[in-house]
Structures are given as structure tokens and as C-alpha cells.
N, C-alpha and C positions, 0 to 999 in steps of 0.2 A: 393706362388709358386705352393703346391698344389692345391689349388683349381682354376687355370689358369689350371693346367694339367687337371682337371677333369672337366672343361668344356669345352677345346679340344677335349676330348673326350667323350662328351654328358653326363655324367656321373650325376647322380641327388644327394642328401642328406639323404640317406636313411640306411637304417640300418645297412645294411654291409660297405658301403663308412664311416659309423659313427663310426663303428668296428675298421674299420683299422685307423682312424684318433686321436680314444683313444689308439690303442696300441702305435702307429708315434709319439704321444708326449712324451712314455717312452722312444721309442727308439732315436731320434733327441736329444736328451739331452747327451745321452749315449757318442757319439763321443767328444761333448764340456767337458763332466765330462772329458776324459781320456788325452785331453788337458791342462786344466788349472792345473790338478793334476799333469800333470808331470810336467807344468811350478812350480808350486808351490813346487816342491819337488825339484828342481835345485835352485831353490830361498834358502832354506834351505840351502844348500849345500855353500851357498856364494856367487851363478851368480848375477849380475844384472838382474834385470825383462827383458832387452830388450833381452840379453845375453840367461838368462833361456828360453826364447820363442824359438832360434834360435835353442838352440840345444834340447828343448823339441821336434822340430819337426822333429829333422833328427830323434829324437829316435822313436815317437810314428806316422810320416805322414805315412809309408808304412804300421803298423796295419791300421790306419782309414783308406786308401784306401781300403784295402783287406777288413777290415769288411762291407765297403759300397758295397763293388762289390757283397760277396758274401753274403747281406742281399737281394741286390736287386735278383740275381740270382737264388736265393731259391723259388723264385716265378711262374721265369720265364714257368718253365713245369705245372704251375696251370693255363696260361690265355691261353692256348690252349686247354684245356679239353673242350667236345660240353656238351649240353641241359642244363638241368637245373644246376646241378653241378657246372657243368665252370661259370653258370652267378653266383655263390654265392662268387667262387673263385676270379673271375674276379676284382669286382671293388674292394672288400679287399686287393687282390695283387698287384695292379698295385695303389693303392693309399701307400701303405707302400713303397714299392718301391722307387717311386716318391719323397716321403718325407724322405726318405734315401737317396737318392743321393744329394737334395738338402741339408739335415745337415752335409752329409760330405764334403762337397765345402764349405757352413761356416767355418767346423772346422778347414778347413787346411788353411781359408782367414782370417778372422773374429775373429776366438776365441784367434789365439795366437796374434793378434795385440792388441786385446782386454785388454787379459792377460798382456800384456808386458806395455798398460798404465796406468792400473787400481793398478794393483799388485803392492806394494812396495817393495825395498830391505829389506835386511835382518835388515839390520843397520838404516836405515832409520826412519826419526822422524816421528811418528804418531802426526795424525791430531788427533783435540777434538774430535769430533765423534767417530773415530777408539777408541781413551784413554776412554771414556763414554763407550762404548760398551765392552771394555776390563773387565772397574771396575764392571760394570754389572752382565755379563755373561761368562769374559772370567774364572771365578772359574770353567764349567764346561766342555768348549772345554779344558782346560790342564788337566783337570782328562782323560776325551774323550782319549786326547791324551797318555797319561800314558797308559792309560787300553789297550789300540789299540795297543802300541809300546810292551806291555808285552805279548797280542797275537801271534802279528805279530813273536816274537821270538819262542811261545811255539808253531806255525804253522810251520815255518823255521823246528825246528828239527823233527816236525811229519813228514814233507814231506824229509829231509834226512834221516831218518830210512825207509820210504815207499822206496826210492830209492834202497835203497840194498835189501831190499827185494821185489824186481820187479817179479821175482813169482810168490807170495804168490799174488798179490796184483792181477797179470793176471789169477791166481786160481779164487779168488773172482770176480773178471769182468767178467768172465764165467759163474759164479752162478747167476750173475745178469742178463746177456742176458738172461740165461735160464727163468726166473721169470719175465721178460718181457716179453716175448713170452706166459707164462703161463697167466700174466693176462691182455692181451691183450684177450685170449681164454677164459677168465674166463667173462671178464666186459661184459654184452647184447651189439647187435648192433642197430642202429636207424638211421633216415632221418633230420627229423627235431621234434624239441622239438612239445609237444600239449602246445597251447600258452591260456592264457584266453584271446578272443573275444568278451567280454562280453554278447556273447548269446549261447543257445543250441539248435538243431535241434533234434523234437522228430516226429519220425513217426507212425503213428496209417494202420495198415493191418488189416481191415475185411476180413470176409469170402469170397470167391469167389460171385460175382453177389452182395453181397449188392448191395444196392441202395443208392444214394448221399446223400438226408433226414440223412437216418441210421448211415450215415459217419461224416453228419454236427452233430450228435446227439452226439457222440463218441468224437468229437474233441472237443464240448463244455465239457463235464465230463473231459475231460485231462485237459484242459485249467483251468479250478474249483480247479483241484487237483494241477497244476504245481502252480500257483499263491499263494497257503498256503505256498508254502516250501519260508522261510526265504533265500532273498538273489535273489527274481526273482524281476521284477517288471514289465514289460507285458506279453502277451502271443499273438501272431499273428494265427489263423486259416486257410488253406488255404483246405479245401475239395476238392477231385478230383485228387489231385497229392502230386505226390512221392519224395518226398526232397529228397530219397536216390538214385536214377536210374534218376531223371526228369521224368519218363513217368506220363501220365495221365488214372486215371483210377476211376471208381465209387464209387470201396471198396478203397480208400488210402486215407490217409491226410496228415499234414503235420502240425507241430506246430513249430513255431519260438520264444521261450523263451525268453526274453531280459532279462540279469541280471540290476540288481542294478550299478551306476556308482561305478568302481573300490574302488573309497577313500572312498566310504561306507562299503565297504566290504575287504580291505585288513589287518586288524585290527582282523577278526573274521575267523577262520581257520574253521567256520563251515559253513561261508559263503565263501568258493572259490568254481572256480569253479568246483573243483575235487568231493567237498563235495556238491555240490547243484547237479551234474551229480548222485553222489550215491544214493542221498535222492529220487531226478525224479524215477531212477531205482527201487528203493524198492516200492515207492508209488504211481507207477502207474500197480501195480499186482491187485489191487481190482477191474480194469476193466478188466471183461470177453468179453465181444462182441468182441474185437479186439487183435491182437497182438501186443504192444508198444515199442517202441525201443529209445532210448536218444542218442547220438552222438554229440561230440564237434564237430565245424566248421575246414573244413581241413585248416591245416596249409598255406597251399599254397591256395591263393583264385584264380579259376578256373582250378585247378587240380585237380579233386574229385569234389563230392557235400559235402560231410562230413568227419569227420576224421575216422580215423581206417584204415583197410586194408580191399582191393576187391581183389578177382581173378577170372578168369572166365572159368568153366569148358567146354568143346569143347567135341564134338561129332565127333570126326575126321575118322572117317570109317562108318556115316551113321549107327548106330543102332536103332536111332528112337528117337520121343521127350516126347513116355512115358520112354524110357530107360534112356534119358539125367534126366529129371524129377528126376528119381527114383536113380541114381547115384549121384546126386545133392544135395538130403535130406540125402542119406548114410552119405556124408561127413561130413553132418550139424548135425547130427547123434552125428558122432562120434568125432567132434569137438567141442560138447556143452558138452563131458564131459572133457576136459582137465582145469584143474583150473588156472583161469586167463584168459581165452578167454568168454567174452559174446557179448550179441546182435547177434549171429548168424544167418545171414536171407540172403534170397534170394528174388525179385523178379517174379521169374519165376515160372509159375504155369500152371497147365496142363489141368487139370478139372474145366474149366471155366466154364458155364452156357454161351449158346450162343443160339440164335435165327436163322436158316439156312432158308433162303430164295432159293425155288429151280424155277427157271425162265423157262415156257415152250414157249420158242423161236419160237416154231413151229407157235403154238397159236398166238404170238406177231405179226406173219410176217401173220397169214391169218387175224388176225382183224387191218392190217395195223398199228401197231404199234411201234415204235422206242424203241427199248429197251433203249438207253440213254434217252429215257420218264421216263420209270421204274427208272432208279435209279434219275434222277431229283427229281421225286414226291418223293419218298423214303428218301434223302437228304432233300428238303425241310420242310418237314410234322415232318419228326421223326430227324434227327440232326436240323441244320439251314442254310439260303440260303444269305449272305448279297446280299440288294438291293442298298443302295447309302448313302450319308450321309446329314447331315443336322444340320445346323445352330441355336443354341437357347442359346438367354445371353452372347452371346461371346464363348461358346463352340462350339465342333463338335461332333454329336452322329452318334451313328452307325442306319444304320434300318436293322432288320435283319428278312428273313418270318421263321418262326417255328409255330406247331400247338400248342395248348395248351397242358399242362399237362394230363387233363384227356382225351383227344383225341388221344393219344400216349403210353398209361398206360398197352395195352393190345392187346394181337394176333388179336383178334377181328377188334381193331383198322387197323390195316394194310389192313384186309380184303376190308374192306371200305372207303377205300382213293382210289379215281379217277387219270386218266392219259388221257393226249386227244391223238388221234391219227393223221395222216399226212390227215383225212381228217376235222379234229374237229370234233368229237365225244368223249365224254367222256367213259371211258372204265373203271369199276372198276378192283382193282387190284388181289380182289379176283379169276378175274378167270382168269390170267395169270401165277399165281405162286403155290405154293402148301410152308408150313408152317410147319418146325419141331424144334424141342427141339434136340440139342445137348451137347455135353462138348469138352472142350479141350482147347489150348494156346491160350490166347488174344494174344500174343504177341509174334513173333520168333526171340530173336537178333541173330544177329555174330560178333563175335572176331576174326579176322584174315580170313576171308571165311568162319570159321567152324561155325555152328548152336550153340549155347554160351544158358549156365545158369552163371547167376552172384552169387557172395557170397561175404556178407560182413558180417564185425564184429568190434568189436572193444578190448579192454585190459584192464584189471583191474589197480590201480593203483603198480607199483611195477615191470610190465611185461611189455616190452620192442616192440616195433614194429618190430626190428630184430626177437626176439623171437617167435613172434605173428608167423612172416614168417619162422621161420623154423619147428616149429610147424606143419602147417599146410601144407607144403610143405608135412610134412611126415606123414599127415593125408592122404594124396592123392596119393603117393605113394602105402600106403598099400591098402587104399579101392580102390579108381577106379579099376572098369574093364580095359580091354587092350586097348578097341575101343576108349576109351576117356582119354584125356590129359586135361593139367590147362595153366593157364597162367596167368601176374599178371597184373594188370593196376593199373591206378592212379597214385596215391601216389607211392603204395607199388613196383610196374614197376622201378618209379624213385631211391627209395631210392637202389632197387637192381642195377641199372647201378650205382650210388654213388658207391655203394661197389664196383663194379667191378673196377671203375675208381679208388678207391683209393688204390688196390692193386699195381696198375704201377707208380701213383703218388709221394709215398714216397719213391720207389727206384731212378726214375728220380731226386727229388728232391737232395737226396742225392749225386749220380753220377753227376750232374750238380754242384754243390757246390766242387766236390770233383777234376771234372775238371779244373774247375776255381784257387782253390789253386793249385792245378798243375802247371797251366799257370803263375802263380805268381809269387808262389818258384824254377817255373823252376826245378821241382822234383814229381817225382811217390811217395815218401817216405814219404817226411816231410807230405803231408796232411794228410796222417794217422793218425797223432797224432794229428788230432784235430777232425775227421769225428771218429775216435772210442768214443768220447765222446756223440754223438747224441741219443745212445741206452738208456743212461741214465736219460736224460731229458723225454726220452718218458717215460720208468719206473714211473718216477717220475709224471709225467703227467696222466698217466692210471690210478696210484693208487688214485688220487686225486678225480679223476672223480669216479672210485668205494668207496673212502670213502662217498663219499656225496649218492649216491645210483643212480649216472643216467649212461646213457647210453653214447653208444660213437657212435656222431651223426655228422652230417658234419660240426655243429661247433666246436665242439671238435677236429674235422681231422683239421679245419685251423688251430685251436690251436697248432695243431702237427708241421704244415710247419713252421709256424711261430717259435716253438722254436728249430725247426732243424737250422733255422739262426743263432738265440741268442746263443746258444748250441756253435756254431762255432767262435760268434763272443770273447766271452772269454776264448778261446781258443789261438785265433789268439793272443791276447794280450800279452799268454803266451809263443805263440813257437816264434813269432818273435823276443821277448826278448829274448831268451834263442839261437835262430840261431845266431845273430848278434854277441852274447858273444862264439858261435863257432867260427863261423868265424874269432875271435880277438886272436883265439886259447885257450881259455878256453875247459877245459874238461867237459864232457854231466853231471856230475852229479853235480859240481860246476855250470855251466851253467843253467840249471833245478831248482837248488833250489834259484838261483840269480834271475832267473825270475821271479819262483811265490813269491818270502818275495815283491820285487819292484812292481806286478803286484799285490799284495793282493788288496791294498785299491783302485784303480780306480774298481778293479771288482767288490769287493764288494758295492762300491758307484753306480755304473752303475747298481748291480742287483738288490739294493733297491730301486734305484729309479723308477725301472721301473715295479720290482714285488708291491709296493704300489699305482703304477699308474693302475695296473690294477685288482687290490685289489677291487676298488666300480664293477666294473664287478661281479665280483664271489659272491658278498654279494649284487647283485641287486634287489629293489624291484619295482612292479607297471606292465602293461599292458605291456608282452612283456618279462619280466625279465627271463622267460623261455631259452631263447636264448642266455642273456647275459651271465644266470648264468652259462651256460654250455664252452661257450667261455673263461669268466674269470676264472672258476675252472681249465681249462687243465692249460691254461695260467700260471698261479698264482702257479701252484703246481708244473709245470717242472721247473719254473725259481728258484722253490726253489730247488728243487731237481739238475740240471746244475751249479748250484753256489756252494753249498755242493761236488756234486761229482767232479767239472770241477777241483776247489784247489789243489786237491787230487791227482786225478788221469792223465790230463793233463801233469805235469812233469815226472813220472811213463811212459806214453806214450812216450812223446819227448824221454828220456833217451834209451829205450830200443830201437823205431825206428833208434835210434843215434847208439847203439850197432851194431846195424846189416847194415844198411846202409849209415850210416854217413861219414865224412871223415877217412880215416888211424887212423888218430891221436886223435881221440875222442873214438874210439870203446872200450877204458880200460880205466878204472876211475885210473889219474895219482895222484903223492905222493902230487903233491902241491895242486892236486885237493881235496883230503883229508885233505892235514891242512887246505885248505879252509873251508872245510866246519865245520873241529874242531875249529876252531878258529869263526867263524859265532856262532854256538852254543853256543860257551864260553861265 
């Protein structure tokens, strides 16, 4: 059914649609576990299996609803996010989605008819099979059970002593937001993980005016040195252009590294790609002629030429493009001493070596000649003119007129290149023009209108790309002069709208989810007691991602929406039990603890089944695993962190929202609501 939705909606098999289709199989299981458990606990009890099904579902059909609604809902405010962002949101949330609403229409068709022909009674004769499998293995589901049933009691009473001391316990939930908030501000921020592509982009800058020979010279010695380091296996030259900006120019080249295929090299931590980037780094210092720079390939391919972060300083008041120049190297200045930023380079350059042709028009028009002669012969002689094409072998070649090398080598040269005029006479062009040596920009871009120098750089490993940007943000702050401002492209543009976008995202998410149980419970009240647990999954989440040492990058944010559902969904499991036992007139603290001892084991079954389901996530290896791992660690460390606190604290919740806005008669923990819970513990 999922994948009919997702090719309604063009949707391809790629790695976020993959994302969400491994989380969708912890979660589709999740609603069927919380079925059959509670048939199989009414079975205990003495119902008949068809019996147990009937009223498993008047107990547990309106959680599965409300968990489906508000899994798919959590979503909802992520597939309206624009650019890049939204498309990463997109097909992950609308495929989980999707695949939640379809398990919960199983669960509430499927699972308990299922349950109710499969399941035996209580009393009922086993078959050989079942009797084989009992003499087997059932020695270690009745210990299982034993040890479960001894928790399940020494859980009971921790969560009735949390109850009276509701407090103490809202003291502690205070301490805990606060430590969220602190290491949410503690972990770096980031876009997307640096993934190994199995190649590196290394760029070679000579001095201004080199000449192409000199550049092919320089790119052969890189290529010498790249190819010893363990872990490469070709080396591509491209003379003439700039793999960092695209432009084309005489002094730039351009080298395309290919590693070794992956399964050669995942084995040997001296051959990743992090460790073959450092090695390039150290051992291409022995070339002097040029400046060399190494760069993984951007994450995003056609976003960037290379990874790392650009920004582009702007001349925004016109002070000049030796001034832009010289404000441009400040920054680079002072940004090659912060530790953990290298590669810091610019293309832009001021003092070019240029040849100025000054054309005396006067001249042109009394020896009759067309100044669009002048530059034809000029184009033709010294760049090139294509004539046509032509045919050989089954190919098609270019014909193109250029003079030769050593007829183009020298001023001289120019002097002595002919132009005809409108009446055919030849006209050297010596004496049309006059011929000087100057310097200055090959090359003016702009960013926004304004007259633009670029800067880029990249991060050592350890140093975060948020970090990179804030850094350097406040490198430019202090040095620019007034007349010029920055601005960010590429990548580094994107990953800043991410952040922006994710600051509105997790409050919609949660206000959406929080609506929704609104509409539900038909109550402002009760979804409190399930939306205050979400802060804690993120806790639990953040630290995860700072035990491991990475950043919190937009997959780690899905990780987040994704467990603000989960977060909610065992929740629901426990206030529904616990409202229904209001409503029969039970009191909030008998009520509270009745729901989580009956809600223990479906939750805890639903959170391992689906914290182990995304367990190979967080421990992923091979081409790419950069993405996974940072997916599965949030993943993998909130669900443990939501299942731990949700026990806990859930009932602590209900009770005290029950205090203050629940019915009359629940607001004071009554005398039978205490022998209840003495006689429980007994």
C-alpha cells in the first residue's frame, strides 16, 4: 500500500523514501504488538480468544486510533517546508505517514480476527507442535515470565511512591528541560553529513599570469604525489579550470582523485576518506610553484562544486575592487588562524598580469577599416574562430582557425597580424592600436548586484559546519570595514535556511500533535500529559548524538519529528488507560498506576521492537553510512531515552493534570484509592 502511495505521488527509492520505510516497519508492527498483547492478556484472564479480541478492542481501538492520527500528524507541518529542506522532509514524512495509517486499519481489522483464530484459550488442548515447542524452549519464556511479573510489581510501587511525590518529580522535570536546552546549545550545528564519494577534488592556484604548460607541469607533480598516498587509485588532470568557482583560467587546475572501491578500504581507518584527505593535505606542502587545496565532493551534487563552506564578500557602497581585494585577504587573514578552519582561499585576484590593447578608431575609420575586423583578426589569430565540422570514421570533429603557438607567444606577435579593410587591403595591426602591460581583475563577479569576492574553506575533522559558520560570521563582523557586507551561498545559504526552518518546525510539530489530542479527548488538559513527555525524548536524543561526537544536522532534526510521534504514541497508551479507569470513577492515583503496571509490557514490546529495528541504522557501515548513522543514533537514543522516562513520568503527568483539571471527584487521592494501591503493592 505504501509503495502505490508513493508512486501516486512520483516518489522514487532513494534514500530518504528508504529512511522512512526502515523506521515504518518498527513502527507498523507497533499498533499489531499492542493488539494481540492485550488479546493475549484477556486470554489469561479466562476470555475466550474470540471473546478476548472483542473487548481487547473496545480497550485498546481508540489508543490505536489516536496513535495513528497523531503519528501521521507530526508530519503534517514538515511537507509544507519549501527548498531544499522540505524535499529531504518530504518523501520521509509522507512515506511514514502513509505506512501508519495503513497499520492502523490492519490493526483495528486484521490483527484482532487474526488474534481471536490463531490464539487458543486458556484451557484449551495444545497441538504437538505448540507441546514440542513448549518441552523445548518453554524453560525460558516461564522464567521470562517470572522475572517480567517480579518487575512489573517492583515498577507498580516505584511509579505509586513517584505519585505522592509529584513535586519532587516536577522539580526534577525542570532540571531536565533546563539540560535540554543546555545541550541542545552545547552539541555543533550542521546541514548534511560529509559522505565518502569515493573521490577528492584537489585544486592547484599558480601565481597570477602563469602560463598553461606551467599549470600542466604542477598538476602532473600533484598527481605523482596524490597516487603514493594508500587508498587513491587514479588521479584525473584537468589544466585550465577551477573545480572550486568553475571558472577558467591559465594559472588553475584541477585534480580528480578517485579512491579505491569502498570494500577495499573500509577495513583500514588509514584508508578512509577523512584519513586519505589529511594525508593529500600534508603531502602536497612540498609543491612550491602553486597553492593546493583538497576538498571532499559537496554533499549535495549540484549545490556547490566541493564541500565545505563559501561566502561572498560584497562591495556594497562602491569602495573599489583593490579595496574589495584587500578586505577579502583581511578575512582570510584572520580566519587561517582559528584552529580547525583550513583550505582558506579565494578566487578573486586583483593583480593579474594583462595585456591592454588601446584601438585608435580615428585611424580605423580614415584607413577604412571596421573595427569588428580588429577584433575578428584578434579572436581568430590569438583565442580561436570555429569554422564547421566534419566527418572521419564515424565521428564528428571540430575545425577550428587559431594561429600557432609561437606566432601568438609575443607582443611582437600582435604587431604583425593583418586585418583587410571594406576595400580589401590588408592593414597590419600594428598601426591601428598601441600595446601596454597592465594588472588588475581577470575576473568581476556579483552576488546579489553587488561586486562579490568569494571565500571558501573547509574543517578539520572534529569541527562542525555550523561551527565553521559561526566562526567566520564573526570573523567578518570584526574585520570588514563598513562599506562591505557577506553573504552565504551554496551549501552553507542552504544549511542556514535548514536552521531557520527548523526553529518553527518543532513548535508546529508539537502544537499540531497537541491540537489533534485536543480534538480527541475533547479536552485542553488531558494532552498535556502526553506532550510534556516529548522534551525528554529529545534530551535523550541530543545526548546520543553528542556521545558519538557528531553534529545535529537535518537528519538528526527528522530524527527529532519522528520521535516527538513515538514520544506521544506511549503515552497515549498510558493516559487512555488511565482516562477510561476515570471515567468508571476510579481516582487519578489508583487510575495512574493501573495503567502503567497493564501498559508496561505492550510498551516496552513496541519500544524494542522498534529501538532494535533501528539499531543497524546507528551501527551503519559502507558508502553513505554517514547519513544513516546520524539518523539512527538520534533515533535509537530517544526511543531509549522516551521508554525510560515516558514509565515514569507519564503517570506523574496524568495524575497531577487530573489534580487540577479533571473531574470533582478525582482531584483528591480517595481512601479506597489507597487501599488500592496498598493492597497492589502487597
Amino acid at each position: 500500500g505504501t509503495f502505490a502511495v508513493m508512486l501516486a505521488l512520483g516518489f522514487s527509492l532513494n534514500n530518504l523514501s528508504l529512511f522512512g520505510l526502515v523506521l515504518a516497519i518498527g513502527i507498523v508492527v507497533d499498533d499489531a504488538i499492542v493488539v494481540v498483547e492485550n488479546v493475549e492478556r484477556n486470554i489469561e484472564e479466562g476470555l475466550e480468544p474470540e471473546e478476548a479480541a472483542h473487548k481487547a478492542m473496545d480497550e485498546v481501538g481508540g489508543a490505536v486510533v489516536a496513535i495513528a492520527i497523531v503519528l501521521s500528524a507530526v508530519f503534517i507541518p514538515t511537507a509544507f517546508v519549501s527548498g531544499i529542506t522540505g524535499q529531504f522532509y518530504r518523501q520521509f514524512a509522507l512515506t511514514i505517514a502513509v505506512s501508519t495509517v495503513i497499520s492502523a486499519f490492519n490493526s483495528l481489522t486484521l490483527s484482532p480476527a487474526m488474534a481471536a483464530l490463531l490464539l487458543k484459550g486458556k484451557g484449551a488442548k495444545k497441538d504437538l507442535f505448540t507441546r514440542f515447542l513448549d518441552f523445548v524452549i518453554g524453560w525460558f519464556f516461564r522464567g521470562f515470565n517470572r522475572v517480567f511479573s517480579a518487575t512489573t510489581s517492583g515498577y507498580t510501587r516505584v511509579v505509586n511512591r513517584l505519585l505522592r511525590l509529584s513535586a519532587v518529580v516536577l522539580v526534577v522535570y525542570a532540571g531536565l528541560l533546563f539540560l535540554t536546552g543546555y545541550q541542545f546549545k552545547t552539541v555543533p550545528g550542521g546541514f548534511i553529513p560529509t559522505q565518502d564519494q569515493g573521490y577528492l577534488i584537489i585544486l592547484a592556484q599558480l601565481p597570477d599570469g602563469a602560463s598553461l604548460p606551467r599549470t600542466d607541469a604542477v598538476l602532473e607533480q600533484l598527481s605523482n604525489i596524490v597516487l603514493k598516498i594508500p587508498g587513491v587509485d587514479h588521479a584525473v588532470e584537468i589544466g585550465g579550470f577551477s573545480g572550486l568557482d568553475g571558472t577558467t583560467r591559465s594559472n588553475s587546475g584541477t585534480v580528480f582523485a578517485t579512491l579505491k572501491p569502498f570494500e577495499e578500504r573500509e577495513n583500514d581507518p588509514a584508508r578512509s576518506m577523512d584519513a586519505i584527505l589529511g594525508a593529500v593535505r600534508r603531502n602536497v606542502n612540498q609543491i612550491t610553484d602553486a597553492f593546493v587545496l583538497a576538498f571532499p565532493p559537496p554533499p549535495v551534487r549540484g549545490v556547490g562544486n566541493a564541500g565545505g563552506f563559501n561566502l561572498e564578500i560584497e562591495d556594497r557602497r562602491s569602495a573599489g575592487l583593490s579595496q574589495l581585494y584587500d578586505a577579502t585577504n583581511a578575512v582570510i587573514a584572520k580566519a587561517s588562524q582559528q584552529r580547525g578552519l583550513v583550505g582558506l582561499f579565494t578566487s578573486y585576484r586583483y593583480n593579474v598580469p594583462q595585456i591592454y590593447l588601446d584601438i585608435d578608431r580615428k585611424k580605423t575609420e580614415t584607413l577604412n577599416v571596421p573595427v569588428n575586423s580588429v577584433f575578428s583578426t584578434l579572436q581568430t589569430y590569438l583565442g580561436s574562430t570555429y569554422i564547421n565540422d566534419f566527418n572521419y570514421l564515424g565521428r564528428v570533429y571540430q575545425v577550428n582557425a587559431q594561429a600557432l603557438p609561437d606566432f601568438r607567444n609575443s607582443l611582437g606577435n600582435i604587431r604583425q597580424l593583418y586585418t583587410r579593410n571594406n576595400s580589401g587591403d590588408m592593414v597590419p595591426l600594428g598601426t591601428l592600436l598601441s600595446i601596454r602591460e597592465i594588472s588588475g581583475p581577470d575576473k568581476v563577479m556579483h552576488y546579489n548586484l553587488y561586486p562579490s569576492a568569494d571565500i571558501s574553506g573547509a574543517t578539520l575533522p572534529g569541527i562542525s559546519s555550523g561551527q565553521a559558520i559561526q566562526m567566520m560570521e564573526q570573523i567578518c563582523r570584526d574585520t570588514l570595514p563598513p562599506q562591505f557586507g557577506f553573504e552565504w551561498t551554496q551549501l552553507s545559504l542552504q544549511e542556514i535556511l535548514a536552521g531557520n526552518s527548523a526553529v518553527y518546525i518543532f513548535p508546529l510539530c508539537v502544537v499540531f500533535v497537541f491540537l489533534v489530542l485536543a480534538a480527541l479527548y475533547e479536552s485542553w488538559a488531558l494532552p498535556a500529559s502526553i506532550i510534556l513527555i516529548v522534551p525528554m525524548c529529545l534530551l535523550a536524543a541530543i545526548t546520543g548524538v553528542f556521545i558519538r561526537a557528531m553534529d545535529n544536522n537535518i537528519f538528526t532534526q527528522i530524527g527529532f519529528v519522528v520521535l516527538v510521534g513515538l514520544a506521544c504514541k506511549n503515552a497515549i497508551l498510558i493516559v487512555e488507560f488511565a482516562r477510561d479507569e476515570v471515567a468508571r470513577g476510579q481516582d487519578r492515583f489508583t487510575a495512574a498506576a493501573d495503567a502503567a503496571r497493564l501498559r508496561l509490557r505492550p510498551i516496552l514490546m513496541t519500544s524494542f521492537a522498534f529501538t532494535l529495528g533501528v539499531l543497524p541504522l546507528a551501527v551503519a557501515k559502507g558508502p553513505g553510512a554517514e547519513t544513516r548513522q546520524a539518523l539512527g543514533t538520534a533515533v535509537f537514543a530517544g526511543m531509549i531515552g522516551v521508554t525510560f522516562f515516558g514509565i515514569f513520568l507519564t503517570p506523574v503527568f496524568f495524575s497531577v493534570i487530573m489534580k487540577f483539571f479533571g473531574p470533582r471527584g478525582t482531584r483528591s487521592e480517595t481512601a479506597s484509592g489507597r487501599k488500592g494501591e496498598s493492597a497492589k503493592e502487597g
